[in-house]
C-alpha positions as CSV (number, residue, x, y, z in Angstrom):
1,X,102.5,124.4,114.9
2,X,98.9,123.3,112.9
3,X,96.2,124.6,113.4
4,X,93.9,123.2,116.6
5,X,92.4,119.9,115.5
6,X,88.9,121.2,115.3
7,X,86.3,119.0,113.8
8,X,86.4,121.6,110.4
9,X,90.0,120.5,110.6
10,X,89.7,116.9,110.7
11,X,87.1,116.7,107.8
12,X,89.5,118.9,105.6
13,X,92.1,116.8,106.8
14,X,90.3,113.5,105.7
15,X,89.1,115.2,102.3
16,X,92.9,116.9,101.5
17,X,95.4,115.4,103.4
18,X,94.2,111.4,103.1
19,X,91.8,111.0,100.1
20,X,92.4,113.3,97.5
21,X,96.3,113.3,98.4
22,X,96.3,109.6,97.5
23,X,94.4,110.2,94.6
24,X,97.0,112.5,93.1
25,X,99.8,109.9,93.9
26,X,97.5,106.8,92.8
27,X,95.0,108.4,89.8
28,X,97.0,112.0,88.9
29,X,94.4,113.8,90.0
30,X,92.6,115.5,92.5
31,X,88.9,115.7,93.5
32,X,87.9,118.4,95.9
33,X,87.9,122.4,95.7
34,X,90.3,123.7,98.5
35,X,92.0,127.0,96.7
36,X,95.3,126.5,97.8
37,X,94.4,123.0,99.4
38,X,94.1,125.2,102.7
39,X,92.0,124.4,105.8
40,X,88.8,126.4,106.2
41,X,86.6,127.0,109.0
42,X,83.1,126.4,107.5
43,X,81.8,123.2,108.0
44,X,79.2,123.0,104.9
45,X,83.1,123.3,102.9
46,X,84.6,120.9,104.6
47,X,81.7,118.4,104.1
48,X,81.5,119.1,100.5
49,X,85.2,118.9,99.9
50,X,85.0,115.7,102.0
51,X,82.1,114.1,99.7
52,X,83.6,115.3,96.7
53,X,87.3,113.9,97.4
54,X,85.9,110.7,98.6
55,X,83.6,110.2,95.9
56,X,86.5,110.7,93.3
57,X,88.8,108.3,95.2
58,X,86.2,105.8,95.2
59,X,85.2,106.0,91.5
60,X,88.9,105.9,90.6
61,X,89.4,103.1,92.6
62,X,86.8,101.0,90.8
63,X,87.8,102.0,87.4
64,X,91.2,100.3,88.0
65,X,91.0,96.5,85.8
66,X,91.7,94.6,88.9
67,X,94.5,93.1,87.8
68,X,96.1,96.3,88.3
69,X,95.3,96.2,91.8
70,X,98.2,93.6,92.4
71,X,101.0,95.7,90.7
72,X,103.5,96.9,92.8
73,X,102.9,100.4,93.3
74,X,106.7,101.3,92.5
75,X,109.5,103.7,93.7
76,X,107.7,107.2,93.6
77,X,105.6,105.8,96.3
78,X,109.0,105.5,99.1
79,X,108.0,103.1,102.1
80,X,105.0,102.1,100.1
81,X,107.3,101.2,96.8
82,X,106.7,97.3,97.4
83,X,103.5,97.7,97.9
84,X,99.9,97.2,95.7
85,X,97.3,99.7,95.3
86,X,95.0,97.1,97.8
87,X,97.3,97.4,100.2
88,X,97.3,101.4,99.6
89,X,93.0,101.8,99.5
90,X,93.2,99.4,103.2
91,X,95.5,102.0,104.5
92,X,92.8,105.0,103.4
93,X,90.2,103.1,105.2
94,X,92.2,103.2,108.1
95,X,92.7,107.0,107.9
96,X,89.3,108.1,107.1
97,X,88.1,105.2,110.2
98,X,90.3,106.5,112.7
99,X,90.0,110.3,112.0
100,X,86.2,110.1,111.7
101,X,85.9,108.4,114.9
102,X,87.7,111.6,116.3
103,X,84.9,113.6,114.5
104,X,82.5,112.0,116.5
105,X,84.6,112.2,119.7
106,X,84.7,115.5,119.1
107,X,81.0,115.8,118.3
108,X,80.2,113.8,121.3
109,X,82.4,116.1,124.0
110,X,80.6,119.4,122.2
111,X,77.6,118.2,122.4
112,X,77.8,117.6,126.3
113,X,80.1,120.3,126.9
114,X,77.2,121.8,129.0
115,X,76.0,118.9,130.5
116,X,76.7,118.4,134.3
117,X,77.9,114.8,135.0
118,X,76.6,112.8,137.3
């Protein structure tokens, strides 16, 4: 089993497992700090790892000539083989929409976790 889906986990998670795990398929190269690419529990890490692996997918992203942007992606990719590195970026926004909306789920139910409801 993983670890409990804290909100630590889910912005490593973002940072490791989505962003800078697509930029080492798409680019070759990776962007954020995690020694071992393992989870930690301190948030100010998981932020900076976050910015920094975000920041480097987006910056690779824009250096691509956009014609490139079209190419199939190719077999090394599996399922995604047919694929184009648009197609590929959409599916990133997805992850980092979806699992920072969790964040702030999370943040939300923490927040009130001592609040009596009414």
């Amino acid at each position: 089993p993983g670890p409990v889906p804290t909100i630590n986990w889910r912005l490593w998670h973002i940072a490791i497992d989505c962003l800078d795990d697509y930029s080492q398929q798409l680019f070759g190269r990776t962007f954020a700090s995690v020694a071992g690419r393992r989870w930690h529990l301190d948030p100010a890490l998981a932020l900076a790892d976050l910015q920094r692996a975000y920041e480097g997918f987006r910056d690779a992203c824009i250096e691509r000539p956009a014609e490139q942007w079209w190419d199939e992606l190719g077999e090394r990719f599996g399922p995604w083989h047919a694929h184009n590195l648009f197609d590929f970026v959409e599916h990133a926004q997805h992850e980092v929409t979806h699992h920072s909306a969790e964040v702030a789920l999370l943040r939300d139910l923490y927040r009130e976790r001592n609040s009596r409801c009414v």
